[in-house]
Biopython code that builds the backbone (N, CA, C, O; Angstrom):
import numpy as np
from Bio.PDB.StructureBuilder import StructureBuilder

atoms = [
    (1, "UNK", "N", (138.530, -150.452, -134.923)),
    (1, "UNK", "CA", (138.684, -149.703, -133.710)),
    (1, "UNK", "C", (137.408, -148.901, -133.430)),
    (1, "UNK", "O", (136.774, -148.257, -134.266)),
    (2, "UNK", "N", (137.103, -149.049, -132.016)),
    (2, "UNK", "CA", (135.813, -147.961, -131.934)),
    (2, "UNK", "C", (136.460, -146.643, -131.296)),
    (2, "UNK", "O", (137.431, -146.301, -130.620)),
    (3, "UNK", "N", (135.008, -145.965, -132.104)),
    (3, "UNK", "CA", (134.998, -144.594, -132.163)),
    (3, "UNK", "C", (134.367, -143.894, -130.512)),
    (3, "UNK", "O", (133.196, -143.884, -130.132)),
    (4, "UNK", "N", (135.755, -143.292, -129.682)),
    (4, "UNK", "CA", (135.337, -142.909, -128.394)),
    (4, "UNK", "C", (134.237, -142.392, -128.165)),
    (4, "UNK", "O", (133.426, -142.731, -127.303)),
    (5, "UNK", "N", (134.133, -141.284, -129.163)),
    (5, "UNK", "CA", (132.506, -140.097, -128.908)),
    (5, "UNK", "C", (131.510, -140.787, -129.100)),
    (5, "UNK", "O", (130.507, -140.139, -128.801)),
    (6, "UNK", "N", (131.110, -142.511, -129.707)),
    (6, "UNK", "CA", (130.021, -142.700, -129.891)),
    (6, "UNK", "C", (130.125, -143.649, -128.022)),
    (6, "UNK", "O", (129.242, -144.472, -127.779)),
    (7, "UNK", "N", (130.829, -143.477, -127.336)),
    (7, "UNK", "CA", (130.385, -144.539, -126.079)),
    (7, "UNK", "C", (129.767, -143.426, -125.161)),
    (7, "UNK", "O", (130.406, -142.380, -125.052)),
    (8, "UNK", "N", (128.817, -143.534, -124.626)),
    (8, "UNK", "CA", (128.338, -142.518, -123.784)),
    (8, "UNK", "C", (128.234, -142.601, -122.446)),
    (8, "UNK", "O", (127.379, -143.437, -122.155)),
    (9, "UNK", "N", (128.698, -142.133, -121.563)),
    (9, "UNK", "CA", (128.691, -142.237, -120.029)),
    (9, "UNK", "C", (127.730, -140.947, -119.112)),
    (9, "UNK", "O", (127.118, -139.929, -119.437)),
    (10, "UNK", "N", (127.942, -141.479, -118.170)),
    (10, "UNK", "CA", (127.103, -140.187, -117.328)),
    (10, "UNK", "C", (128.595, -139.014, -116.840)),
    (10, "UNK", "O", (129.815, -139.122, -116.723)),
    (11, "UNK", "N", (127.747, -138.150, -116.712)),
    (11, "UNK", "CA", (128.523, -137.165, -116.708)),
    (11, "UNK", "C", (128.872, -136.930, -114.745)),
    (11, "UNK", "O", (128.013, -137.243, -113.921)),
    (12, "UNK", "N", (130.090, -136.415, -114.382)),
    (12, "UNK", "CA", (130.472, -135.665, -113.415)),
    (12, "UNK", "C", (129.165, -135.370, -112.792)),
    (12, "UNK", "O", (128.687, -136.162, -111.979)),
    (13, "UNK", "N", (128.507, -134.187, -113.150)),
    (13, "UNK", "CA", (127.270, -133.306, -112.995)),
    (13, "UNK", "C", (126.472, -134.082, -112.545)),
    (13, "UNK", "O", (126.259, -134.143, -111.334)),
    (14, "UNK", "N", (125.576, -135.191, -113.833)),
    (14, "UNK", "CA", (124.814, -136.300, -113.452)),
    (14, "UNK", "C", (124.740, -137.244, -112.551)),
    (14, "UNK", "O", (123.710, -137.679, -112.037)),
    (15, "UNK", "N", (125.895, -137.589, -112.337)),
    (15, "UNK", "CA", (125.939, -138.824, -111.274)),
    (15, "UNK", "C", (125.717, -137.777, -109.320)),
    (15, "UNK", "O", (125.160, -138.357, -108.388)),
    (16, "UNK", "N", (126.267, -136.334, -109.170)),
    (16, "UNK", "CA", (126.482, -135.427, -108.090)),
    (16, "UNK", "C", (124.395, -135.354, -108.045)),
    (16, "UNK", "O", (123.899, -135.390, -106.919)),
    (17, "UNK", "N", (123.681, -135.286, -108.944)),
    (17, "UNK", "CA", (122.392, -135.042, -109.254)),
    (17, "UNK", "C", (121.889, -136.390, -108.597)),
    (17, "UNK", "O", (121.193, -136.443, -107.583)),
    (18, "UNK", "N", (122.264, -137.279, -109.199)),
    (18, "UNK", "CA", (121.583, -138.683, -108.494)),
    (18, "UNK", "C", (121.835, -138.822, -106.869)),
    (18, "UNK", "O", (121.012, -139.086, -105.992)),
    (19, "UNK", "N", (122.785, -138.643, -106.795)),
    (19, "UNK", "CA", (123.244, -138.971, -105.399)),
    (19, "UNK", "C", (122.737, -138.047, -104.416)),
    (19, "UNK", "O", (122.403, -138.219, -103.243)),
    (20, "UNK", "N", (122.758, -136.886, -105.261)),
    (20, "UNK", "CA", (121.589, -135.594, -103.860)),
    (20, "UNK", "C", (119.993, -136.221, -103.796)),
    (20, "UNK", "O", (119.353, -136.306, -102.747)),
    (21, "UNK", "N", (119.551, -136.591, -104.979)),
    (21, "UNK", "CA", (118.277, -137.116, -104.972)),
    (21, "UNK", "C", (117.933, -138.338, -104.432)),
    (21, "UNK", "O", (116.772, -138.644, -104.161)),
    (22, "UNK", "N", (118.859, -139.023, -104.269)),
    (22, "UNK", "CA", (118.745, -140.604, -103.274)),
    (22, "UNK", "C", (119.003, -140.318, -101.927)),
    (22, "UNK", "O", (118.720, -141.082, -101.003)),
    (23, "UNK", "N", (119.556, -139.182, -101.805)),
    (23, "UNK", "CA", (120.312, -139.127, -100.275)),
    (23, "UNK", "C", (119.112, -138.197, -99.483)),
    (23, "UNK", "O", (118.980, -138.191, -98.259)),
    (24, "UNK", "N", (117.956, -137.125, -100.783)),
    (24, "UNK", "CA", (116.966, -136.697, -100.316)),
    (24, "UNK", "C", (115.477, -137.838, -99.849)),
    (24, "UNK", "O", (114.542, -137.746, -99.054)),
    (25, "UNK", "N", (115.689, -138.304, -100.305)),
    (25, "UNK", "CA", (114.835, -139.582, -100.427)),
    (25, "UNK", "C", (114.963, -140.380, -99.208)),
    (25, "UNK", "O", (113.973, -140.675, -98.539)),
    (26, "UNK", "N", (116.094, -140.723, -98.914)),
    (26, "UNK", "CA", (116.187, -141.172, -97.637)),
    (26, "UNK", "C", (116.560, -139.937, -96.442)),
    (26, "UNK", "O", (116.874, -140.412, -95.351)),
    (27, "UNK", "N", (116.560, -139.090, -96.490)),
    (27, "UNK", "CA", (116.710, -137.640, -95.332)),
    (27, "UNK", "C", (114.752, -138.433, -95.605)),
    (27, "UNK", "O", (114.561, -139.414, -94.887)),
    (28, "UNK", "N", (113.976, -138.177, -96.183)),
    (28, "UNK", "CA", (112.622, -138.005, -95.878)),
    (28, "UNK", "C", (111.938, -139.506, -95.099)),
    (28, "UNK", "O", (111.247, -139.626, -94.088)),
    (29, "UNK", "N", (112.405, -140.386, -95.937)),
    (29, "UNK", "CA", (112.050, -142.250, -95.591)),
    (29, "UNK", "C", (112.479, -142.359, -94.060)),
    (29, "UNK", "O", (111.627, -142.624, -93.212)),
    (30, "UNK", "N", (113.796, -142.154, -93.725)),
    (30, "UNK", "CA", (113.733, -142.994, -92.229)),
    (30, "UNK", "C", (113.281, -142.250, -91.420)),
    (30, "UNK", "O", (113.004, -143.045, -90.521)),
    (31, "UNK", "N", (112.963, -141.175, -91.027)),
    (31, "UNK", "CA", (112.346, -141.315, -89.992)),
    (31, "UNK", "C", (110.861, -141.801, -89.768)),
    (31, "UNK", "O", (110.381, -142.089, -88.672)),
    (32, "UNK", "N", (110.104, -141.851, -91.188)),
    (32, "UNK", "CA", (108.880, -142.778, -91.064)),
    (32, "UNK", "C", (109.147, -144.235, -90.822)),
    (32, "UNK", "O", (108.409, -144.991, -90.189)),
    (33, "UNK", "N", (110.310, -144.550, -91.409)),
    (33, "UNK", "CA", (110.514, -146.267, -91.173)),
    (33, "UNK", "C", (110.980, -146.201, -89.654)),
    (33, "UNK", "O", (111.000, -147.388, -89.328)),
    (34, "UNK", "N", (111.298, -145.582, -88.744)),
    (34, "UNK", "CA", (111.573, -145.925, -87.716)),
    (34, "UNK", "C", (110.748, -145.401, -86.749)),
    (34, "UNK", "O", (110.708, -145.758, -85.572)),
    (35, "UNK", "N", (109.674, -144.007, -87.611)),
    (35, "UNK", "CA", (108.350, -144.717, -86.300)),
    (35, "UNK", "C", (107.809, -145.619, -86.719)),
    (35, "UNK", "O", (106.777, -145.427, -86.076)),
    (36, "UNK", "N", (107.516, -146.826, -87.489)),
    (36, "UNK", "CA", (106.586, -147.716, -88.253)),
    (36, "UNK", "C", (107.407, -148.854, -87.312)),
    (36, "UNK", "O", (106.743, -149.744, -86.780)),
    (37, "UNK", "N", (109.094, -148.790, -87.091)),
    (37, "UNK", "CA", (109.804, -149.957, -86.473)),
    (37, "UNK", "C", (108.976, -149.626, -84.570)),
    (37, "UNK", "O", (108.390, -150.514, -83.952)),
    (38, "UNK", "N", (109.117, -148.602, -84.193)),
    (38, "UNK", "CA", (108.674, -148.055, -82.692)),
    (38, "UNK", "C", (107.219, -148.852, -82.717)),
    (38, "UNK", "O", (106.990, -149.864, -82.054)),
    (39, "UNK", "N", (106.341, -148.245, -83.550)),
    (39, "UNK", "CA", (104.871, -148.190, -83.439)),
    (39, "UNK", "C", (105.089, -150.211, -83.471)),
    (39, "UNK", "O", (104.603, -150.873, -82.554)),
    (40, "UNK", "N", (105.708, -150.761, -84.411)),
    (40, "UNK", "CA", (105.357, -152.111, -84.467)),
    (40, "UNK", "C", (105.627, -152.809, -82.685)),
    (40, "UNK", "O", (104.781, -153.475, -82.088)),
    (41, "UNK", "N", (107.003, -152.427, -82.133)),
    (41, "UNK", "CA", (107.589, -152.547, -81.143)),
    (41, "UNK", "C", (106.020, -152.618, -79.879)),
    (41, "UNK", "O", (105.413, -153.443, -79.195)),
    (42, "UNK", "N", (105.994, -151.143, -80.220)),
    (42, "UNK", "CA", (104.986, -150.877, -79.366)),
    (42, "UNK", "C", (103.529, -151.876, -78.858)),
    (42, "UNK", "O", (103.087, -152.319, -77.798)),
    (43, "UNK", "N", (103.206, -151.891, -80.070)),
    (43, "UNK", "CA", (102.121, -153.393, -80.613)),
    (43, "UNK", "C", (102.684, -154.564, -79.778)),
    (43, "UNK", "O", (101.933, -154.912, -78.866)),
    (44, "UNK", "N", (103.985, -155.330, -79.906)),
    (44, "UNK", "CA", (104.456, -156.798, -80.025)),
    (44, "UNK", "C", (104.884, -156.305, -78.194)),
    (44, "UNK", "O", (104.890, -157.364, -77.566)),
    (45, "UNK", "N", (105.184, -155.226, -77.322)),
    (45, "UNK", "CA", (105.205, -155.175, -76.163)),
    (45, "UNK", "C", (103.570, -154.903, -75.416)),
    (45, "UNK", "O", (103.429, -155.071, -74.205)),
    (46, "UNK", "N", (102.431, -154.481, -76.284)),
    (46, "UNK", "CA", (101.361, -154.834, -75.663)),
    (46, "UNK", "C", (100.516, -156.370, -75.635)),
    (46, "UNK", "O", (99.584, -156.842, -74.984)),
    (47, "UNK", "N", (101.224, -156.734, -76.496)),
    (47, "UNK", "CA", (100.502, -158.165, -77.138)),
    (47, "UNK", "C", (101.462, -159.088, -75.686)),
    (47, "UNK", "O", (100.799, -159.960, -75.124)),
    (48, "UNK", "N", (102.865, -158.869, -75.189)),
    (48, "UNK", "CA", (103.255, -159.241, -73.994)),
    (48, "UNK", "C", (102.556, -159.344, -73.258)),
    (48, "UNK", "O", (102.194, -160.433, -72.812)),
    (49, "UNK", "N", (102.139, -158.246, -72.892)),
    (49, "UNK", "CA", (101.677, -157.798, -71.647)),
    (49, "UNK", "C", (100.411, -158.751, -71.388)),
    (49, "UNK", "O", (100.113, -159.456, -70.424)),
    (50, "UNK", "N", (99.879, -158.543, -72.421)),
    (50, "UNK", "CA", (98.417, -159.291, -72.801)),
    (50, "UNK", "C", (98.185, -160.712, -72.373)),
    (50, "UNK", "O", (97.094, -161.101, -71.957)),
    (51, "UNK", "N", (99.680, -161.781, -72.536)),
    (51, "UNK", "CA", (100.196, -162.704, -72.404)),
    (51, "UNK", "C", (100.680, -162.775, -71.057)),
    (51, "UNK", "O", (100.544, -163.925, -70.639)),
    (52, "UNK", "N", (101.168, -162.040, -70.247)),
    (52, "UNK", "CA", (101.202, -162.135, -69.077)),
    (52, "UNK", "C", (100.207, -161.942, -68.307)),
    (52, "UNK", "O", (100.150, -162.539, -67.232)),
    (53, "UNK", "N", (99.281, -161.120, -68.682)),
    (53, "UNK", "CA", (97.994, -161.196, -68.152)),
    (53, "UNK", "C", (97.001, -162.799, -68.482)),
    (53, "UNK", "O", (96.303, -163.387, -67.655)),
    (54, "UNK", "N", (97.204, -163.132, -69.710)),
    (54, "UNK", "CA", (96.705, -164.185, -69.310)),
    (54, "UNK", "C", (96.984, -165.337, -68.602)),
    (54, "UNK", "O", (96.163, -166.134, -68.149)),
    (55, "UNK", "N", (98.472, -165.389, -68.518)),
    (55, "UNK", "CA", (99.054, -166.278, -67.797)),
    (55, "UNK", "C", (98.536, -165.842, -66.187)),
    (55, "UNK", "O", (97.969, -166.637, -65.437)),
    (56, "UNK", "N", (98.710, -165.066, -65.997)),
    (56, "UNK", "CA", (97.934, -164.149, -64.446)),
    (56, "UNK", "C", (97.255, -164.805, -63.966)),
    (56, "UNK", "O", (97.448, -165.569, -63.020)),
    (57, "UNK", "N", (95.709, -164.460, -64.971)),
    (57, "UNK", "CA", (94.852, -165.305, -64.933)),
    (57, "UNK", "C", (94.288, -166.289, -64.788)),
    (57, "UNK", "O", (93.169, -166.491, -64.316)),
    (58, "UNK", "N", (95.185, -167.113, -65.270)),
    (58, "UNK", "CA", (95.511, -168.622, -65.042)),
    (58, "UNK", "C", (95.902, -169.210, -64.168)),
    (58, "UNK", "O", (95.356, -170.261, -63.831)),
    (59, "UNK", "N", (96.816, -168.785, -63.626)),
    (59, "UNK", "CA", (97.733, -168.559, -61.544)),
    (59, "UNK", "C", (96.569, -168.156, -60.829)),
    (59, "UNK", "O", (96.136, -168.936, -59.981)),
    (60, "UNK", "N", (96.182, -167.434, -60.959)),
    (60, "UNK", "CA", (94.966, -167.376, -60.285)),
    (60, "UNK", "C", (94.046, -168.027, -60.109)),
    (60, "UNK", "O", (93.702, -168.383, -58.982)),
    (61, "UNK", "N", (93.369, -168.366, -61.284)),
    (61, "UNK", "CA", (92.195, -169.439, -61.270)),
    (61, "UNK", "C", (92.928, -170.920, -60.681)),
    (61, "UNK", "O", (92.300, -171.706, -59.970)),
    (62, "UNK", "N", (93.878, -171.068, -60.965)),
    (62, "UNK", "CA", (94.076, -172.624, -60.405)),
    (62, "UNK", "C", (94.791, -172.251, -59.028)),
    (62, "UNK", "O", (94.581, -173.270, -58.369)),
    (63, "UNK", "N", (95.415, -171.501, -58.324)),
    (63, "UNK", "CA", (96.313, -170.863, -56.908)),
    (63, "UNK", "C", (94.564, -170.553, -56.353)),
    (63, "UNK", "O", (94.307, -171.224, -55.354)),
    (64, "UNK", "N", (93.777, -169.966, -56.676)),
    (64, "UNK", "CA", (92.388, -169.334, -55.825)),
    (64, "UNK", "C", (92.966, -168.424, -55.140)),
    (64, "UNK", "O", (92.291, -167.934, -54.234)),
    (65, "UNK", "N", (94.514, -167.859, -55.363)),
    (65, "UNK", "CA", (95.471, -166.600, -54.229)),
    (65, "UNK", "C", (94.666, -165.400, -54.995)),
    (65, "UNK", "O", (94.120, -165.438, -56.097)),
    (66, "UNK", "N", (94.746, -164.532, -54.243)),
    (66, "UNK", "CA", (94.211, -163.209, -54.253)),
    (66, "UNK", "C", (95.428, -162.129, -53.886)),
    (66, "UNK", "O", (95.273, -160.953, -53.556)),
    (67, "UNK", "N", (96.593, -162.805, -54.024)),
    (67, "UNK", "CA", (97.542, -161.786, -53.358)),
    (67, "UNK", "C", (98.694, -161.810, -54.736)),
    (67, "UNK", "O", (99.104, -162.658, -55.528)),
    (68, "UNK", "N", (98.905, -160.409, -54.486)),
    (68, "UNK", "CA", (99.608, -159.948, -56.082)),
    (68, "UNK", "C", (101.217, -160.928, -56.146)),
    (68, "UNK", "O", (101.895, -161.114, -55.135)),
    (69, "UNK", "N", (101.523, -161.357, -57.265)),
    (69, "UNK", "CA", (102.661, -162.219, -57.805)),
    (69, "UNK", "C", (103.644, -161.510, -58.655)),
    (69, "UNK", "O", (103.251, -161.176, -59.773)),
    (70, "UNK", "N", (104.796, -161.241, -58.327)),
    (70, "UNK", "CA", (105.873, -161.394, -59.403)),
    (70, "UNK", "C", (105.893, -162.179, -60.793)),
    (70, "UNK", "O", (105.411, -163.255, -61.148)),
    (71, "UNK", "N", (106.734, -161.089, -61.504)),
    (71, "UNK", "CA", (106.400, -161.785, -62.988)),
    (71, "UNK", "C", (107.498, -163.260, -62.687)),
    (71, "UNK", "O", (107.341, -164.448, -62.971)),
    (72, "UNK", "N", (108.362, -162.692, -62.151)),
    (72, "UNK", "CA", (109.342, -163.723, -61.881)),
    (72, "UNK", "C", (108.816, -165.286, -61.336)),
    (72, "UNK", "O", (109.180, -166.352, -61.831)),
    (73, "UNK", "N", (107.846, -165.111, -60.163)),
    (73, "UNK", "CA", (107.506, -166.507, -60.091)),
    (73, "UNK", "C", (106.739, -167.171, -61.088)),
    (73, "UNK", "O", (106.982, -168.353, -61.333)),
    (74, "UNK", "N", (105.641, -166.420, -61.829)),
    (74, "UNK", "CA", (104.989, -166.435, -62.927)),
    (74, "UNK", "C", (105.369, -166.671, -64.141)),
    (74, "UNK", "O", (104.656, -167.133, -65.032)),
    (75, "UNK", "N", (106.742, -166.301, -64.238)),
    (75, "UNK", "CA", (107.542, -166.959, -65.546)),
    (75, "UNK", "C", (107.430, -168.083, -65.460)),
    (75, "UNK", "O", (106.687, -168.717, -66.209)),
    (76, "UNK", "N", (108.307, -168.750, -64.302)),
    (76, "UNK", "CA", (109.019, -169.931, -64.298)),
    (76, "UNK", "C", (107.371, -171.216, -64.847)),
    (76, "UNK", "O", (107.415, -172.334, -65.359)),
    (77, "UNK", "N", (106.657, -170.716, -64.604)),
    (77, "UNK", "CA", (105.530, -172.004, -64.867)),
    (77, "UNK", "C", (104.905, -171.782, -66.183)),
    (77, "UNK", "O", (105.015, -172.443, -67.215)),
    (78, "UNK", "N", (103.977, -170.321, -65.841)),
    (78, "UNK", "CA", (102.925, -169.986, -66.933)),
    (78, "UNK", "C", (103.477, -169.376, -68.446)),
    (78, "UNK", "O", (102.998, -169.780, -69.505)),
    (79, "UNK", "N", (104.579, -168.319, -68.374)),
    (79, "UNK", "CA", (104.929, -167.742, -69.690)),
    (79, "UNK", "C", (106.524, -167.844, -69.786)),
    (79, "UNK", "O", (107.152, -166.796, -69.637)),
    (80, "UNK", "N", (107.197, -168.990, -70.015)),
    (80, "UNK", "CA", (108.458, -169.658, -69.830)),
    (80, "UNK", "C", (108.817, -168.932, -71.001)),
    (80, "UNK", "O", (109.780, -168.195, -70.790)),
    (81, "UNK", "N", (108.228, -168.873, -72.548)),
    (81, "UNK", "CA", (108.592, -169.171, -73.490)),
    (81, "UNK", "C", (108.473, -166.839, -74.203)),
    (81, "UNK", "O", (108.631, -166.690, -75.414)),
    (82, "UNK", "N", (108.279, -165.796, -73.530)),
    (82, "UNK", "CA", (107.802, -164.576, -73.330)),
    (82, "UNK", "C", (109.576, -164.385, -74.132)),
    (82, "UNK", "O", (110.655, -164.910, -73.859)),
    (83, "UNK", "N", (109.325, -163.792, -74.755)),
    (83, "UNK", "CA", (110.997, -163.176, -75.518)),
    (83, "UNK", "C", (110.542, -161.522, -75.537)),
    (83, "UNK", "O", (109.418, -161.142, -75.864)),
    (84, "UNK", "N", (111.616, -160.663, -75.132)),
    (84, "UNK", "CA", (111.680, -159.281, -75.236)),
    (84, "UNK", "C", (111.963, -159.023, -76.677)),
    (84, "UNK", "O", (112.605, -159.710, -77.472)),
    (85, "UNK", "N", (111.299, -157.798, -76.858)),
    (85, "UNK", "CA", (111.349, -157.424, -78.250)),
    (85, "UNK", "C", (112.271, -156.334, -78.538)),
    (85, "UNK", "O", (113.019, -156.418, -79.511)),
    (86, "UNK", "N", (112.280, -155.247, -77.719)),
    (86, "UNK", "CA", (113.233, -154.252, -77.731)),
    (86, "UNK", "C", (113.802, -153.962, -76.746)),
    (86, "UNK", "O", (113.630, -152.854, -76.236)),
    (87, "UNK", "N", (114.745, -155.005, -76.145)),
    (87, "UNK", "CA", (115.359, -155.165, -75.033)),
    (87, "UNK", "C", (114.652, -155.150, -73.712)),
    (87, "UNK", "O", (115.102, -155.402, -72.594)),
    (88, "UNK", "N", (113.583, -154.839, -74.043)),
    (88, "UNK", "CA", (113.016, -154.141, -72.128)),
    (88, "UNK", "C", (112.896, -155.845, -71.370)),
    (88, "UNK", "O", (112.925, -157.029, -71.704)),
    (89, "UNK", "N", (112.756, -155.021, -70.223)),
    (89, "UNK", "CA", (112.813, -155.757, -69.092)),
    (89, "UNK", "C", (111.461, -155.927, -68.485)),
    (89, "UNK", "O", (110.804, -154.986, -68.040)),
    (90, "UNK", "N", (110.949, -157.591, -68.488)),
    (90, "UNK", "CA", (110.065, -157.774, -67.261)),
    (90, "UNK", "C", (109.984, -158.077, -66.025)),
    (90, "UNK", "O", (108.866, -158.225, -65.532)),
    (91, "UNK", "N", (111.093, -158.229, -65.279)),
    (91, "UNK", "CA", (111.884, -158.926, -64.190)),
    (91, "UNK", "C", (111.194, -157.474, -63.381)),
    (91, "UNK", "O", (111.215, -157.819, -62.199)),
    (92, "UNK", "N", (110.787, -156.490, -63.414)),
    (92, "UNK", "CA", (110.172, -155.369, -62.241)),
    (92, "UNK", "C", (108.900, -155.246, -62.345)),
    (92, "UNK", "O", (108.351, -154.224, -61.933)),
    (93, "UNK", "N", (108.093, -156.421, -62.999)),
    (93, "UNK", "CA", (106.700, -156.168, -63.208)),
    (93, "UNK", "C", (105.886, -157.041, -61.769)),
    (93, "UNK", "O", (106.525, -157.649, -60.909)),
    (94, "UNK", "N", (105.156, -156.975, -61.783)),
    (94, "UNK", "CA", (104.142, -157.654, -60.559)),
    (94, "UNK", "C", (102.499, -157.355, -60.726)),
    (94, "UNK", "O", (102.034, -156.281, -61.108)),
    (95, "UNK", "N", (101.798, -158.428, -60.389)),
    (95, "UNK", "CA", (100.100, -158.371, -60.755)),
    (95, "UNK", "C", (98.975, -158.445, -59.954)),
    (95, "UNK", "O", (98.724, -159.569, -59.519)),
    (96, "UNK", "N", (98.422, -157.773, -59.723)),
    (96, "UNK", "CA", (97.348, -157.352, -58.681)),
    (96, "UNK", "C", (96.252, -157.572, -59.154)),
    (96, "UNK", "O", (95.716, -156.841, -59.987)),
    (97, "UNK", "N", (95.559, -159.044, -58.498)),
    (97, "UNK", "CA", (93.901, -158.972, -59.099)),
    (97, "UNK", "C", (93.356, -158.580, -58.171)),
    (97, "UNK", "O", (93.534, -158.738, -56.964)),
    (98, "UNK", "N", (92.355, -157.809, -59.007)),
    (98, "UNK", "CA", (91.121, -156.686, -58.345)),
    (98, "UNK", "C", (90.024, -157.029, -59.041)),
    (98, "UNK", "O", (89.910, -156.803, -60.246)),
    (99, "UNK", "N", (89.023, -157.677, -58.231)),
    (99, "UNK", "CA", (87.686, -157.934, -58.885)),
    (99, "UNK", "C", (87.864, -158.546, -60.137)),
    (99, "UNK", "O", (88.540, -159.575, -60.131)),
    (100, "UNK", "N", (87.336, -158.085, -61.390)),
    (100, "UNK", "CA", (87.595, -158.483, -62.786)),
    (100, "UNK", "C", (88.580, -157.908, -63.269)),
    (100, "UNK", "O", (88.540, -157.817, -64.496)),
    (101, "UNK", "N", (89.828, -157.298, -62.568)),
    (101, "UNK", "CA", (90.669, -156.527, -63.606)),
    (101, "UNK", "C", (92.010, -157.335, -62.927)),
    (101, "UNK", "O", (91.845, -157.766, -61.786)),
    (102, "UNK", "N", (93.111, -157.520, -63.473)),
    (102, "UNK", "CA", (94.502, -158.289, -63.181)),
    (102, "UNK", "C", (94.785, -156.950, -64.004)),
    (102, "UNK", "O", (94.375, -156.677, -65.132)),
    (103, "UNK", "N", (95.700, -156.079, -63.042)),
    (103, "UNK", "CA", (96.668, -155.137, -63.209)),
    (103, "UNK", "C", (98.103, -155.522, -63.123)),
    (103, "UNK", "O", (98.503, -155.861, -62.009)),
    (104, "UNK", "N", (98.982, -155.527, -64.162)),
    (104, "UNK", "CA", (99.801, -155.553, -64.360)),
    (104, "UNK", "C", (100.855, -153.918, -64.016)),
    (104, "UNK", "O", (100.482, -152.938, -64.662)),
    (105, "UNK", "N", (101.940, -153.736, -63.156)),
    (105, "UNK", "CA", (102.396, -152.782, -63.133)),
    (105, "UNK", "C", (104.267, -153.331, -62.930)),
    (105, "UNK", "O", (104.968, -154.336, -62.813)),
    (106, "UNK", "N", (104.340, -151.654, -63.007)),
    (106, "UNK", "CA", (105.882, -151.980, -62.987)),
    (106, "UNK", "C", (106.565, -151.293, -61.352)),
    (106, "UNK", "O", (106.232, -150.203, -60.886)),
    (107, "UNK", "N", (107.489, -152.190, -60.761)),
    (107, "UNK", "CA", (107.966, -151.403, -59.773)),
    (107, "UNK", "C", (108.414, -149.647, -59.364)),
    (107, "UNK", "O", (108.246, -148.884, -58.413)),
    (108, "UNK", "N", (109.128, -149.605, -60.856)),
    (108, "UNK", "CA", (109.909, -148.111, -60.698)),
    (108, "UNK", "C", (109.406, -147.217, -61.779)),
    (108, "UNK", "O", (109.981, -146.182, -62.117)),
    (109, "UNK", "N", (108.014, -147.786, -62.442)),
    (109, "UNK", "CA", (106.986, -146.923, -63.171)),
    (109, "UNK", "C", (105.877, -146.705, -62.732)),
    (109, "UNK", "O", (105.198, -147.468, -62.045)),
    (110, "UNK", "N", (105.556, -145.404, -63.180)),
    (110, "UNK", "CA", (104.052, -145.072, -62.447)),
    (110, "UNK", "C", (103.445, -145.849, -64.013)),
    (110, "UNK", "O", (102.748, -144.861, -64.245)),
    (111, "UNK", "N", (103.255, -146.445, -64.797)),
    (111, "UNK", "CA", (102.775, -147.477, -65.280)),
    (111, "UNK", "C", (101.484, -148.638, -64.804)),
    (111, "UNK", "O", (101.405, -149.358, -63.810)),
    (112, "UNK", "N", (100.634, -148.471, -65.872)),
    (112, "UNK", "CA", (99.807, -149.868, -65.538)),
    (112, "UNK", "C", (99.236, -150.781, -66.286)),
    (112, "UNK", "O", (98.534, -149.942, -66.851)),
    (113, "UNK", "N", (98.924, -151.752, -66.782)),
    (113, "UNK", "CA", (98.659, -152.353, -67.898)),
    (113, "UNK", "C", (97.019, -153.138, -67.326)),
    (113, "UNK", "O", (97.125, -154.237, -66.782)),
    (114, "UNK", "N", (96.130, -152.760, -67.422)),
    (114, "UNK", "CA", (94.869, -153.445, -67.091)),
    (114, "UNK", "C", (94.288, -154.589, -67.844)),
    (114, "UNK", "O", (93.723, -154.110, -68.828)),
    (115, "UNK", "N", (94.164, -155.958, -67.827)),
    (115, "UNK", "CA", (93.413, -156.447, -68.471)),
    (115, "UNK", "C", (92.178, -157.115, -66.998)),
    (115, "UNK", "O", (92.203, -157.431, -65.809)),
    (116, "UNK", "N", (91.221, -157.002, -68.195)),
    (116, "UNK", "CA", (89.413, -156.948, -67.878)),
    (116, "UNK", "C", (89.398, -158.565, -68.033)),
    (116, "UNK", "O", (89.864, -159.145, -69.014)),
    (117, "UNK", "N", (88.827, -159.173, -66.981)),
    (117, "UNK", "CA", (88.147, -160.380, -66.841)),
    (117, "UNK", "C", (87.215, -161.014, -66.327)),
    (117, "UNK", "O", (86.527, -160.207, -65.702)),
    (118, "UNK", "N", (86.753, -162.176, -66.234)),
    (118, "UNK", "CA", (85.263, -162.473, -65.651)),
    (118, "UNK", "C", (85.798, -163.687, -64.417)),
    (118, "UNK", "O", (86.674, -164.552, -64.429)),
    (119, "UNK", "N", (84.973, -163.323, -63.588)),
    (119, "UNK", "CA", (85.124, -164.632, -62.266)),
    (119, "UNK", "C", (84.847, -165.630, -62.726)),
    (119, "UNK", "O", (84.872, -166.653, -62.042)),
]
sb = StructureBuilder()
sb.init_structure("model")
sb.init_model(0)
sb.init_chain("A")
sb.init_seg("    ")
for serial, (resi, resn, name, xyz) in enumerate(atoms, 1):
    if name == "N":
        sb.init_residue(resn, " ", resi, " ")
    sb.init_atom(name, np.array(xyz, "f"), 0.0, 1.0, " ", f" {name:<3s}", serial, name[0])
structure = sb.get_structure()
């Protein structure tokens, strides 16, 4: 038969100790992991934009139009394949080339997204 006092467990005390110290650990961790999730967001919705601008670009050079386009008609040909990352919406965007710059903006934002190009 074994002898109870030699099996050793964690104590009441000990285990209340672990659990404040894991639960401090994460009180400190997420809110860095969820600006690191924002900040990435942030990145993968400019790298969009970037992509609609080049698609822009492209409507342009082969259209020779000078008159600003919906993202909407601009989907359907040039950036079919554009997936939202954190739900947002491009369906209120529209693009204005000006000289070397295709401005990207949004209807109901004072917003603008500039990309720089060459004739």
């Amino acid at each position: 038969m074994r002898d109870l006092k030699s099996i050793h467990g964690f104590s009441v005390k000990e285990l209340v100790i672990i659990v404040v110290l894991i639960s401090g650990i994460a009180f400190v961790a997420l809110p860095s992991i969820r600006n690191v999730r924002t900040q990435s967001q942030k990145i993968a919705i400019s790298k969009n934009l970037e992509t609609i601008a080049i698609a822009g670009k492209q409507y342009y050079v082969e259209t020779g139009s000078k008159e600003p386009i919906a993202f909407k008609e601009l989907q359907k040909e040039y950036c079919m394949n554009l997936h939202s990352i954190a739900k947002e919406s491009y369906a209120g965007l529209y693009l204005l080339p000006e000289g070397g710059t295709l401005t990207i903006k949004a209807k109901d934002f004072d917003v603008a997204y500039a990309y720089s190009y060459v004739d």
